[in-house]
N, CA, C and O atoms as a GROMACS GRO file, in nm:
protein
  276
    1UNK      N    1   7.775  10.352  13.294
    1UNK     CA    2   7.777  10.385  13.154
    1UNK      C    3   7.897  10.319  13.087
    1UNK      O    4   8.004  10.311  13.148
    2UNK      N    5   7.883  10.270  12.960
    2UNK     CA    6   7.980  10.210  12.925
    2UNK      C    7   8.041  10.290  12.805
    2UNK      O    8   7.959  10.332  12.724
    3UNK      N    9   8.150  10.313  12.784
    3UNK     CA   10   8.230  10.390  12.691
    3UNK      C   11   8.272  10.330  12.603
    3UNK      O   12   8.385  10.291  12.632
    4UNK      N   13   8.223  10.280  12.449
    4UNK     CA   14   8.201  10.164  12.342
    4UNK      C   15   8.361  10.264  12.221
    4UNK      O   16   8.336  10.361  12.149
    5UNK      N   17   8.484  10.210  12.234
    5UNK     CA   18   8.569  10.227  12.159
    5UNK      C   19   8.613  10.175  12.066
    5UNK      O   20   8.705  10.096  12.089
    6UNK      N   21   8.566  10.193  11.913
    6UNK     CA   22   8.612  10.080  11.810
    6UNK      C   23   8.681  10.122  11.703
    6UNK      O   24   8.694  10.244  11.722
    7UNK      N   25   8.736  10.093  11.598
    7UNK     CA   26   8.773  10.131  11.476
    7UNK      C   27   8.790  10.021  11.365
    7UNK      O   28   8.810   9.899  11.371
    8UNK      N   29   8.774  10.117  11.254
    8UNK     CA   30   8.720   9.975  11.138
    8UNK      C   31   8.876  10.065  11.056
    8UNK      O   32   8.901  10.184  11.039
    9UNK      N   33   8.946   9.944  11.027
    9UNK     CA   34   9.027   9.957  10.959
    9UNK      C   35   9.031   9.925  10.776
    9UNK      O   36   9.052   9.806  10.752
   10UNK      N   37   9.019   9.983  10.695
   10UNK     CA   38   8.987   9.955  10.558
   10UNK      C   39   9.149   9.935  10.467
   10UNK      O   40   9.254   9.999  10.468
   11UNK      N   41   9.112   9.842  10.412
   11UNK     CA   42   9.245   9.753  10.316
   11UNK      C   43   9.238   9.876  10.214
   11UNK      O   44   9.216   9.995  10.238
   12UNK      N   45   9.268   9.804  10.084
   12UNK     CA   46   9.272   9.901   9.950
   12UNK      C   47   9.130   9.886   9.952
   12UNK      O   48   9.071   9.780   9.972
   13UNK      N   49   9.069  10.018   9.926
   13UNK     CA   50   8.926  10.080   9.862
   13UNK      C   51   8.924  10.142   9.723
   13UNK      O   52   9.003  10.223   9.673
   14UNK      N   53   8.810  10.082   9.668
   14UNK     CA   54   8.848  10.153   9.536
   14UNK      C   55   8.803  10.291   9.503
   14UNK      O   56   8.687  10.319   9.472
   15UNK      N   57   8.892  10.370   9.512
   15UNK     CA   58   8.853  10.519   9.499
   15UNK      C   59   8.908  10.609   9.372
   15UNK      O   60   8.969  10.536   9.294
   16UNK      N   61   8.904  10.709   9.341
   16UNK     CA   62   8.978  10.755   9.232
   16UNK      C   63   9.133  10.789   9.274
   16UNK      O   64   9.209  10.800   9.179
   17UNK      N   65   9.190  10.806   9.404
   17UNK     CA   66   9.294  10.830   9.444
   17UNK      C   67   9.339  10.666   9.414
   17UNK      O   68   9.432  10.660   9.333
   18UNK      N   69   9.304  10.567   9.451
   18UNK     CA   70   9.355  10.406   9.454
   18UNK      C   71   9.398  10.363   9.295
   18UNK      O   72   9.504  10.318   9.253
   19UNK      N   73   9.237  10.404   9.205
   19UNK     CA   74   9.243  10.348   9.094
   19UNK      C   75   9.358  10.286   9.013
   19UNK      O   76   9.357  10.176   8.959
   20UNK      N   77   9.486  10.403   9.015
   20UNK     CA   78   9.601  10.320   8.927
   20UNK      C   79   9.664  10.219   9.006
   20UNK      O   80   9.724  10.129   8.946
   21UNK      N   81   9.660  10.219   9.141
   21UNK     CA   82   9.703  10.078   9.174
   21UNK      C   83   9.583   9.950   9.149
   21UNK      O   84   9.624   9.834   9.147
   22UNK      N   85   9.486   9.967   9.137
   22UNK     CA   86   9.364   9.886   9.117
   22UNK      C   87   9.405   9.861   8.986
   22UNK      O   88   9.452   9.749   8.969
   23UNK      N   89   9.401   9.935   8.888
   23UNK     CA   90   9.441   9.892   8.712
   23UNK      C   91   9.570   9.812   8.680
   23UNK      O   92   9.594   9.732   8.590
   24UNK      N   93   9.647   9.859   8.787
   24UNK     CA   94   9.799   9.775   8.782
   24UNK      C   95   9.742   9.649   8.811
   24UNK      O   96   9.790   9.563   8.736
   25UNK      N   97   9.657   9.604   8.891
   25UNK     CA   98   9.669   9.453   8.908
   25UNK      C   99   9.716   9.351   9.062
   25UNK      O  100   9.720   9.233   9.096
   26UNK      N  101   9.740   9.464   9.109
   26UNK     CA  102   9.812   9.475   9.287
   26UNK      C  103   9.687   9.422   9.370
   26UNK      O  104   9.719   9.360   9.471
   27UNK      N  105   9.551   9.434   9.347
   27UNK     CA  106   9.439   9.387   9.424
   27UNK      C  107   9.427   9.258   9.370
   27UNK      O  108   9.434   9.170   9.456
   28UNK      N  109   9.410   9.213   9.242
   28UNK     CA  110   9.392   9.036   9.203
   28UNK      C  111   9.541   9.000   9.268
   28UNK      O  112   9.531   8.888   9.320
   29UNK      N  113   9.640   9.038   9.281
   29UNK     CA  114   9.766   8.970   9.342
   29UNK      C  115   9.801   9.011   9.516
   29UNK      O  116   9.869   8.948   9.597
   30UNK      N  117   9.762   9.076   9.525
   30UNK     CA  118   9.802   9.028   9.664
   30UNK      C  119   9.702   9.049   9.778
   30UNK      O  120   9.736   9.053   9.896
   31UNK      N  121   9.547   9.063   9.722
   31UNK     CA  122   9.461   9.068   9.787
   31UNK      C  123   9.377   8.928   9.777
   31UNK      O  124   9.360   8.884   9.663
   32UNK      N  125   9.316   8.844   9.901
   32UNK     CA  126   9.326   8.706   9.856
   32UNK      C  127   9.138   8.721   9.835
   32UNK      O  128   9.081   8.618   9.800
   33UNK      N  129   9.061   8.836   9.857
   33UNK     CA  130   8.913   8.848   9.740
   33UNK      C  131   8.962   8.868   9.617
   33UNK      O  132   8.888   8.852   9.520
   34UNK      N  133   9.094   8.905   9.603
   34UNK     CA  134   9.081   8.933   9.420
   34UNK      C  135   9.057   9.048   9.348
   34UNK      O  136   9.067   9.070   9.227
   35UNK      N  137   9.012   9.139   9.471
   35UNK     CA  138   8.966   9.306   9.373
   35UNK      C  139   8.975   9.380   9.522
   35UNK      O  140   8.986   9.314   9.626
   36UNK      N  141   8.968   9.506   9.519
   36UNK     CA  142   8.937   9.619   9.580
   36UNK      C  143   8.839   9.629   9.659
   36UNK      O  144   8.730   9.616   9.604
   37UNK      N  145   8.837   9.652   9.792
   37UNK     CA  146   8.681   9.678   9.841
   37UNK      C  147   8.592   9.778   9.790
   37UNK      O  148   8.616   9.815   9.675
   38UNK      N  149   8.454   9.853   9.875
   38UNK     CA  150   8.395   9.959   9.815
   38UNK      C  151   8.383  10.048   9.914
   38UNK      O  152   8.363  10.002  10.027
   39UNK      N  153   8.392  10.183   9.899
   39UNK     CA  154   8.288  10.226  10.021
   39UNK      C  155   8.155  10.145  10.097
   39UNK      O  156   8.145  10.116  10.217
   40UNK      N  157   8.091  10.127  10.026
   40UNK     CA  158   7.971  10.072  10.061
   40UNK      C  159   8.001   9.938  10.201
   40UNK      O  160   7.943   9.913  10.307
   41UNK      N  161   8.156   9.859  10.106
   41UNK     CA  162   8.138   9.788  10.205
   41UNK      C  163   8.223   9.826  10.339
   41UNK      O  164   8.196   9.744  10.427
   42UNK      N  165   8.319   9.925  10.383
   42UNK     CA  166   8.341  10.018  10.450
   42UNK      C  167   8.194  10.034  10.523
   42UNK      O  168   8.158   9.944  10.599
   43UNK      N  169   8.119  10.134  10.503
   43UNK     CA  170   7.990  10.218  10.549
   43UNK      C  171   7.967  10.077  10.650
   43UNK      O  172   7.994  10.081  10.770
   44UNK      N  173   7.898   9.922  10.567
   44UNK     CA  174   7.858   9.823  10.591
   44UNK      C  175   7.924   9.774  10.746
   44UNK      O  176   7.863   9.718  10.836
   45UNK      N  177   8.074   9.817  10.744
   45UNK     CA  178   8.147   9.747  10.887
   45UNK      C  179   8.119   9.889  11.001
   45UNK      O  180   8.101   9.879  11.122
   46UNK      N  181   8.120  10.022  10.919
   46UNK     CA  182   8.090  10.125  11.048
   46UNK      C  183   7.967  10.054  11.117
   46UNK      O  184   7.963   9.997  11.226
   47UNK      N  185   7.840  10.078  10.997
   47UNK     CA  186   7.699   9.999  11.126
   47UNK      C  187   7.712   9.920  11.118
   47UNK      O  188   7.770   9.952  11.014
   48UNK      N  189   7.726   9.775  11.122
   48UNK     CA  190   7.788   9.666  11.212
   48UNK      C  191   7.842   9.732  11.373
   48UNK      O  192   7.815   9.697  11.488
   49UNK      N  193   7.925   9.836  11.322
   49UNK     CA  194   7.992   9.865  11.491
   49UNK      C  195   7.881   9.973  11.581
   49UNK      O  196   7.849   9.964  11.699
   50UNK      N  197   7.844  10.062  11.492
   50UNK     CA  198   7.764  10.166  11.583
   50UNK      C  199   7.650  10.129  11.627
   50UNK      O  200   7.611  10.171  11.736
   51UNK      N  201   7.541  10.007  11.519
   51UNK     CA  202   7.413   9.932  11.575
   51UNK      C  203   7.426   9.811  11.653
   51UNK      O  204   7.341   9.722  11.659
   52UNK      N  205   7.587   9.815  11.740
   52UNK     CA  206   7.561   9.708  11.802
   52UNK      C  207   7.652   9.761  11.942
   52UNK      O  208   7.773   9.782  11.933
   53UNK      N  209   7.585   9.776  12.057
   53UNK     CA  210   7.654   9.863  12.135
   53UNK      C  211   7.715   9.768  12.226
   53UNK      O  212   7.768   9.814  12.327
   54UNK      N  213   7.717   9.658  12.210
   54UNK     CA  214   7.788   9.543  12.299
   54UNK      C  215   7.926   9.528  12.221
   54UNK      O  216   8.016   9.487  12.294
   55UNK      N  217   7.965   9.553  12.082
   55UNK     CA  218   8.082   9.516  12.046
   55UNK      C  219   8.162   9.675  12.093
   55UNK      O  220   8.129   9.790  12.065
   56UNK      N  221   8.283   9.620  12.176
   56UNK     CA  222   8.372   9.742  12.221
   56UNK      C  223   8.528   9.715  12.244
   56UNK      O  224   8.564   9.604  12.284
   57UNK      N  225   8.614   9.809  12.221
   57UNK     CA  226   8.755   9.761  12.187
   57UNK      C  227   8.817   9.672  12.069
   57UNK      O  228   8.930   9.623  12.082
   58UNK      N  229   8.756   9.656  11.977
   58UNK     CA  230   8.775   9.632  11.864
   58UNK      C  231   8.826   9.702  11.761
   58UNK      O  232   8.819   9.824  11.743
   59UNK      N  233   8.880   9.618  11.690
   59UNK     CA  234   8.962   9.704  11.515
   59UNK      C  235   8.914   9.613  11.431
   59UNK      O  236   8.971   9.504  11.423
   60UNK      N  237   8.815   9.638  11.362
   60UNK     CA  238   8.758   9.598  11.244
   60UNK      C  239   8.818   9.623  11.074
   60UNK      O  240   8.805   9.723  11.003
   61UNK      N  241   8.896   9.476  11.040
   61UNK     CA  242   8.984   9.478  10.938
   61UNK      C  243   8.908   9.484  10.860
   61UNK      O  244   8.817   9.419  10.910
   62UNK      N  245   8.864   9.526  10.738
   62UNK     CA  246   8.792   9.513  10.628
   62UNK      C  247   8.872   9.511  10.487
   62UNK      O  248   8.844   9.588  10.396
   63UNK      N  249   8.971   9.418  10.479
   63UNK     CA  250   9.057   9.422  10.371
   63UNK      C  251   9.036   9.319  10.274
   63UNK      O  252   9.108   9.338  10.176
   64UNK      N  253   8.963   9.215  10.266
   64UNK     CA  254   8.948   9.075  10.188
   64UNK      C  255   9.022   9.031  10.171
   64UNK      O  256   9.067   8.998  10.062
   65UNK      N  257   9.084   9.006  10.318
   65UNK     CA  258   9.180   8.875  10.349
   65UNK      C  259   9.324   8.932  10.314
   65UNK      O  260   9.400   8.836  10.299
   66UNK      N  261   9.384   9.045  10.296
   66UNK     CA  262   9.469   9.072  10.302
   66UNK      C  263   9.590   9.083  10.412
   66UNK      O  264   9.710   9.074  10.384
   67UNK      N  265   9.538   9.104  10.535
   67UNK     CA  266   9.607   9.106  10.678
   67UNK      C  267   9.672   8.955  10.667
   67UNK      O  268   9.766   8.943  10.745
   68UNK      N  269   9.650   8.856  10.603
   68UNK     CA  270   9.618   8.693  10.595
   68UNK      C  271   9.760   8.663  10.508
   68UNK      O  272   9.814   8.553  10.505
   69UNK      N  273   9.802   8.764  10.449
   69UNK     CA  274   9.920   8.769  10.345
   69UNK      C  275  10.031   8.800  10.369
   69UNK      O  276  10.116   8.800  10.280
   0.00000   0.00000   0.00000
């Protein structure tokens, strides 16, 4: 049996807790997509990891290129 350990790590998301850093302008500057991620695309990297039972020991960055900065 194989024991599949992963985690998806999420950059700035745009949420109502984030928002005033999102309005400040902090995601077009030092995020190199230019804006905020979404939930959606969060949700999008969980199944990526859970419908694929061969990917294991992984940390899934989901920041738009921010780690890169």
């Amino acid at each position: 049996m194989l024991l599949t350990v992963n985690a998806v790590a999420p950059g700035l998301i745009d949420t109502e807790m984030t928002r005033a850093l999102i309005d400040s302008g902090i995601a077009a500057d030092r995020i190199p997509a230019g804006r905020a991620g979404t939930a959606g695309e969060i949700a999008q990297a969980v199944m990526l990891v859970v419908n694929n039972g061969y990917i294991t020991g992984q940390t899934i960055s989901v920041n738009g290129g921010a780690s890169f900065c």
